[in-house]
Structures are given as C-alpha cells and as structure tokens.
C-alpha positions in Angstrom: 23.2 -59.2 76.2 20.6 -56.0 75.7 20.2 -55.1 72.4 21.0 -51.4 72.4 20.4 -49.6 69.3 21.7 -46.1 67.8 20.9 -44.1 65.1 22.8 -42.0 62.9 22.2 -40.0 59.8 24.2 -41.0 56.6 26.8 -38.8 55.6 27.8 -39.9 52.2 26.8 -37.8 48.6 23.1 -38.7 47.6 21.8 -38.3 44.3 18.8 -37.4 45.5 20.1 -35.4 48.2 17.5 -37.4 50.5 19.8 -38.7 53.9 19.4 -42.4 54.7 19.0 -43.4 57.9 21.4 -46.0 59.2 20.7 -48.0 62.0 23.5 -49.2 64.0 23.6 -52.6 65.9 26.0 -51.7 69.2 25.2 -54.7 71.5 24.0 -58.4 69.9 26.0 -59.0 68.1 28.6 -61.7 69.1 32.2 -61.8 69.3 32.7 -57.7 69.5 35.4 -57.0 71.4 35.6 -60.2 73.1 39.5 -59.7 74.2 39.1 -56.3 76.2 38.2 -58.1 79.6 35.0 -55.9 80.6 32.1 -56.5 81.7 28.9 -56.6 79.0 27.6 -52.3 80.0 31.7 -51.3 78.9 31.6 -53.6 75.9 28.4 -52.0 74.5 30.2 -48.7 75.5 32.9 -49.4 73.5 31.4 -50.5 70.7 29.0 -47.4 70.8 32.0 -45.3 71.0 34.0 -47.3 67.4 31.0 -47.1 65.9 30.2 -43.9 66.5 33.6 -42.5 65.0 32.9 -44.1 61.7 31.2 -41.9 59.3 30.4 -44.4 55.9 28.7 -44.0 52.4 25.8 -45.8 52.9 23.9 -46.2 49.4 20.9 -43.6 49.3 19.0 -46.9 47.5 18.2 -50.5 48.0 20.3 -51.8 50.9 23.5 -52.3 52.6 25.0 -54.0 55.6 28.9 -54.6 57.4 30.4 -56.4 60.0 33.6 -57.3 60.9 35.1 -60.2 62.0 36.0 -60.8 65.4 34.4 -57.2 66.3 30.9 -57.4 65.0 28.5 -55.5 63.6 29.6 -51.6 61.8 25.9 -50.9 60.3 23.5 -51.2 58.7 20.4 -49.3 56.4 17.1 -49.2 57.8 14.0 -50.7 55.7 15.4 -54.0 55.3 12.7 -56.2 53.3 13.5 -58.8 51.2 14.6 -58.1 47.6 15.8 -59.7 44.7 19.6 -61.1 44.8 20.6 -62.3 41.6 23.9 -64.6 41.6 24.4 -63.3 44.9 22.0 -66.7 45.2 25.1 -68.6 44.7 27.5 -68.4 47.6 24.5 -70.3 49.0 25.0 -72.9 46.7 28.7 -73.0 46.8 27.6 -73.2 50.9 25.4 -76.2 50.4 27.6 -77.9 48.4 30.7 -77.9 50.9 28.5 -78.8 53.9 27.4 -81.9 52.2 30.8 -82.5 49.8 33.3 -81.0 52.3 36.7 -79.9 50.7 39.6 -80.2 52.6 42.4 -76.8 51.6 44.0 -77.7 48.6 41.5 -81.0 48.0 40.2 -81.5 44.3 37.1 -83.6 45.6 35.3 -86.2 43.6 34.5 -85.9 40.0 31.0 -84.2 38.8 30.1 -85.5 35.2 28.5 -82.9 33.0 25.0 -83.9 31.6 23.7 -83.3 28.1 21.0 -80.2 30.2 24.5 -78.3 31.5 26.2 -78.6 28.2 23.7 -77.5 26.3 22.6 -74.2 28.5 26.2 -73.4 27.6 24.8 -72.1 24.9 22.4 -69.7 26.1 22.5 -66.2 25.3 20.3 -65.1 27.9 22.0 -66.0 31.1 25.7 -66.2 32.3 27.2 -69.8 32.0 30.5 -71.3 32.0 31.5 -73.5 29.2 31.4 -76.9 29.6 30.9 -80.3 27.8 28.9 -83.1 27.9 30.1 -86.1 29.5 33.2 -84.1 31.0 34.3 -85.1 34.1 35.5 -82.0 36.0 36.2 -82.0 39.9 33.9 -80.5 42.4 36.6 -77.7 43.6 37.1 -76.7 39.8 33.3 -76.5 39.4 33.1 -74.4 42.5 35.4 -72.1 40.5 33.1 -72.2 37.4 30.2 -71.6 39.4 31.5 -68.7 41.3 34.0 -66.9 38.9 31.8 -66.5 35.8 29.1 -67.2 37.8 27.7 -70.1 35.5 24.0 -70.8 36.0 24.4 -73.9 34.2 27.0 -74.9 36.5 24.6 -73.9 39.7 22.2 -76.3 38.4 24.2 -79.0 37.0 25.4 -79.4 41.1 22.3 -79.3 42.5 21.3 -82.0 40.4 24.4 -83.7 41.0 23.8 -83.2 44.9 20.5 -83.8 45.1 18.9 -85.4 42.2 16.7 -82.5 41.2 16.9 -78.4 41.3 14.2 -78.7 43.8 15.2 -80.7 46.3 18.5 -79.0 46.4 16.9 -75.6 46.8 14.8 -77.1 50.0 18.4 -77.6 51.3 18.8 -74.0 50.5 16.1 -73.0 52.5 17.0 -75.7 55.1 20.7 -73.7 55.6 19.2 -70.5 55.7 17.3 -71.2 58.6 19.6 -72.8 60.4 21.8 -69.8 59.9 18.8 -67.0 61.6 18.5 -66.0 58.1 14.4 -65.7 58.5 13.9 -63.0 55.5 15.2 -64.8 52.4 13.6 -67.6 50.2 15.6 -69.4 47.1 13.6 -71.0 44.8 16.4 -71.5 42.3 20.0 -72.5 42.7 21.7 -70.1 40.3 19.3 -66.8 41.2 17.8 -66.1 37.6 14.4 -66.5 39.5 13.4 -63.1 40.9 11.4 -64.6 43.6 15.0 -65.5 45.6 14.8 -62.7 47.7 16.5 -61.8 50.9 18.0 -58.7 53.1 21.4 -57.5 52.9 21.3 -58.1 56.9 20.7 -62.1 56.2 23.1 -62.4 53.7 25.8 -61.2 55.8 24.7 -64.1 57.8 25.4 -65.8 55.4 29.0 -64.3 54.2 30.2 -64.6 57.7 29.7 -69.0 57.8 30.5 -68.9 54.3 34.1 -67.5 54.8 35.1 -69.9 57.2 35.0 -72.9 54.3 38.7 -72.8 53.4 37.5 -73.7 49.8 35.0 -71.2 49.0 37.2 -68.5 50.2 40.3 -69.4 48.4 38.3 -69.8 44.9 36.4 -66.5 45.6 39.4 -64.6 45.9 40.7 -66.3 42.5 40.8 -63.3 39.3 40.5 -66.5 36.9 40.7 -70.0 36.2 41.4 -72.4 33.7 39.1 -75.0 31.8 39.7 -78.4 30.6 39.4 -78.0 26.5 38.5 -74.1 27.1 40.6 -71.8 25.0 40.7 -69.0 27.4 40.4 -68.6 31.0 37.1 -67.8 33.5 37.6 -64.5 34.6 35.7 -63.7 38.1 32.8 -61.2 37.9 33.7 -59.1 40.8 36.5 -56.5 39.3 36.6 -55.3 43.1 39.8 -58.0 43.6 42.2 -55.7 42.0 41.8 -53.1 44.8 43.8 -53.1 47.9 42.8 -55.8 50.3 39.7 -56.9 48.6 39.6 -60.7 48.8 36.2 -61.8 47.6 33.3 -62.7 47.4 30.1 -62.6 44.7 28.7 -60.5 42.3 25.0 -60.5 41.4 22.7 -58.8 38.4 19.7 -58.6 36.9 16.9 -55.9 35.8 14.5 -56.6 39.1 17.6 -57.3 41.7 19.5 -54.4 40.2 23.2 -54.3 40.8 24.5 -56.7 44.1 27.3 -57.5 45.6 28.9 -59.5 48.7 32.3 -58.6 49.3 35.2 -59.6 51.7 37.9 -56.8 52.4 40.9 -57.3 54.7 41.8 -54.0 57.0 44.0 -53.9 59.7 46.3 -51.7 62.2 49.7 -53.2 63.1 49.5 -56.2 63.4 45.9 -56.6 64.0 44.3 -57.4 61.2 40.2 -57.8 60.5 38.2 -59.1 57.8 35.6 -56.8 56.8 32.3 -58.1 55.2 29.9 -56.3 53.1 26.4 -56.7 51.1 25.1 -54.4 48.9 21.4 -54.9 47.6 19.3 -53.7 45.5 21.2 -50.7 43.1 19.6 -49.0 40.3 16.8 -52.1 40.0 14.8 -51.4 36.6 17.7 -50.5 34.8 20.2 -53.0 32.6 22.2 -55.4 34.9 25.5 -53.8 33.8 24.1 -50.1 35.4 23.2 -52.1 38.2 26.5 -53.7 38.8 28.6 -50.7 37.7 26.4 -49.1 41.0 27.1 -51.6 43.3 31.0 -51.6 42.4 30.8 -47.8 42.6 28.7 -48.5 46.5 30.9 -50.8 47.9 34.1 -49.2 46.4 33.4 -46.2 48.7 32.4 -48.3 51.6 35.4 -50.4 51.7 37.6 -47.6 51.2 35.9 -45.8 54.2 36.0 -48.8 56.5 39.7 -49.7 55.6 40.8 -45.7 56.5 38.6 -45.0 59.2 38.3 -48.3 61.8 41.5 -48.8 62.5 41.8 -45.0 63.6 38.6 -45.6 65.4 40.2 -48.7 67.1 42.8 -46.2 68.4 45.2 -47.1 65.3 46.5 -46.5 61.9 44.8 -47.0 58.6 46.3 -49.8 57.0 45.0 -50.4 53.7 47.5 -53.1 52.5 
C-alpha cells in the first residue's frame, strides 16, 4: 500500500500561540477500514476523508500520537525524536513479562518471592515503590498490579531479576521486543524508567500500546483504580486519575523532571453498536519542571484529546458521538 501523507495545521489553544504541525498517516497503516470492500486508492480515500473531519488538540510541546483500533492511524505531531519516558518504561516490562510468563484471564500465575534489594527500596523516598516485604511470596498477576498501579520501581526491578537473573539482561529483552515490534527509536536501559537515557517517540510507543492491549492481563489490571496488598493497610491506587472519565480504560502514567509529564492511555469510543478502542501517547509535557506539573500537563493533554476523539470520530464515521 503507498504511503500517502497529509498535513494539517493544529487547531487546539497554544500557550504560545505557535500552531503545531500535525502530520497525518492516511495509508500504511494496517487494518483501516478493512470491512468496506474497496479497492486500496478508495480506502486511502476514505481514510483521507475521516481524518480530515477531525480537528484535535494536539499539544503545542513534546509529542503526541493516536490510532485506533481496527481503523488505524488518526495522527500524529511532527518532530518525533526520541525523548525521555519515565514509567511509561513499564508497560514494556509488564510486556516482557507476559510474553515469557503468559497469564491466562483470570490466572494468578506462579509465585515471585520478594528479595531483601526490593524490600528495602520500599523505603526510598526518592522514587515511587510499592510496599512489599522480604521473603513475601506474592503472585505474578498481583505484582503486575503493583508494578503498574503505583507504578513501583522496586517492583520493576524485583521481576526482572526474577525473569532474568539480572536488570540487565532483562532490559536486552526490552530492547529485543522493541525491535521486534518496528519500534527502531526507543532504547531502555532500565526496567522501571528512573534512567533518563530510556528514550523513545510517542509514534513507537503506540506500537507498543497497540500489542500491549491485546494481553488479556495487562489490560484488565491497567484499567484497575486500586488493588489490595498482602499485610498492606491500605490499598495501591493507580497513577492515571484519567479512569474516572467516561470510557477511559487504561493504561500508564509516566514522570520525571527530564521526561516531563507522560502518558499512554486507552479510551473506548463508539457509534451504535460499533465500538473502537482509541489509543493515545503523550510525551514529553512541561520537561524541566517538577514531575507533578508535568503529569498534571499531560492529564490536562490527553483529557482534551480523548474528549475530541470520543465526540468527533464517530460523527466523522457518518455516526453519533457516543461517549459512554
């Protein structure tokens, strides 16, 4: 299929009252459309003409890109280089982990026992962790949710090492996945994202979001508000405070002073009975500044983006909006 390419101006309210331009991908990618019967020059017509009716808030900084599933691409900023992701670094993890430990739905999977190095980075004051306990035997689906609700860094570490013996050789895995997924802009050199130099594009980790979704686990935990622990006295509560709007069903929040604000998200939109899941990434908001500006601006970015997409693609598909 050609690769056809438009270009629109973004539309949304800048701060800096500087448009970005959004480059939209009409043709390669897969699956758009594949129901309507045409022929491949009316398909890329078709999408041309959906995309073309959607006018989104793209960010006026760092990076965004959306798809969704079963049509394909909706846009994405120009300028994508690699940046900084945070704990956006663990969905590849969570990946990892369920490619080589797979979870059937509903499965508990086999026991991970917490080492004296996880326990103790409890502890820390400088880095999100999730409370755990030395010697603790917890199962690998409830350390999913521990490494992806209160996006533990402990926890991201503690299963790499359970996985693969060391951090390191678990983050070659990292790198093996991303590869093997086209994503040829991003490089984890940690499991849990503290380390600035995991970088990637918001187009790659949309890559990433769309595999990542299909694992029944990862995307029943991610749409979880909390969960319990052993001996804990209060409950995990997940990160991304996106879940208590309409149709938002995941995924990852990520933070930090050089990645800024981040965050991959999972919406469900729909007309009828036709129903789409939407995926999102966000990249690279207000970087220098505290990680709490930077998340409060990619809740604010992707807030308005799903909002937009949810109202205005299923009147582009010829429907209603159906936000619920």
């Amino acid at each position: 299929m050609t690769d056809l390419r438009t270009h629109a101006a973004w539309t949304g309210p800048a701060r800096t009252g500087v448009a970005c331009a959004v480059a939209v991908v009409v043709a390669a990618a897969g699956g758009w459309f594949g129901s309507w019967g045409d022929g491949p020059e009316t398909h890329a017509h078709k999408r041309a003409t959906v995309v073309g009716r959607l006018h989104l808030p793209w960010p006026d900084e760092g990076q965004a890109s959306i798809e969704a599933e079963g049509l394909g691409t909706l846009g994405s900023t120009t300028g994508q280089r690699p940046l900084p992701i945070a704990s956006v670094t663990k969905v590849m993890t969570a990946y990892v982990i369920l490619k080589e430990h797979p979870l059937a739905r509903g499965e508990q999977g086999p026991a991970v026992g917490v080492d004296a190095t996880a326990a103790q980075e409890s502890h820390s004051l400088t880095e999100s962790t999730a409370p755990l306990r030395e010697g603790q035997p917890l199962s690998e689906r409830r350390m999913l949710e521990l490494l992806l609700l209160p996006s533990g860094n402990n926890v991201a570490r503690l299963l790499a090492r359970w996985d693969a013996g060391s951090q390191a050789a678990f983050v070659a895995k990292m790198n093996r996945a991303a590869r093997d997924l086209g994503m040829h802009h991003t490089t984890y050199t940690g499991a849990s994202g503290l380390e600035a130099t995991t970088e990637s594009t918001a187009d790659d980790q949309l890559k990433l979001a769309r595999e990542a979704m299909k694992e029944p686990t990862l995307r029943a935990v991610v749409a979880m508000r909390s969960a319990t622990v052993p001996g804990a006295p209060d409950p995990v509560v997940n990160t991304n405070r996106l879940l208590g709007r309409p149709g938002v069903v995941g995924l990852k929040t990520g933070s930090s002073t050089p990645a800024g604000g981040a965050l991959m998200w999972a919406a469900k939109t729909g007309t009828g009975g036709t129903r789409h899941l939407v995926l999102g990434v966000v990249l690279g908001q207000r970087t220098g500044t505290t990680p709490a500006e930077g998340l409060e601006a990619a809740f604010e970015k992707s807030a308005a983006l799903i909002e937009a997409v949810q109202k205005e693609l299923p009147a582009a598909l010829g429907g209603r909006a159906d936000r619920t």
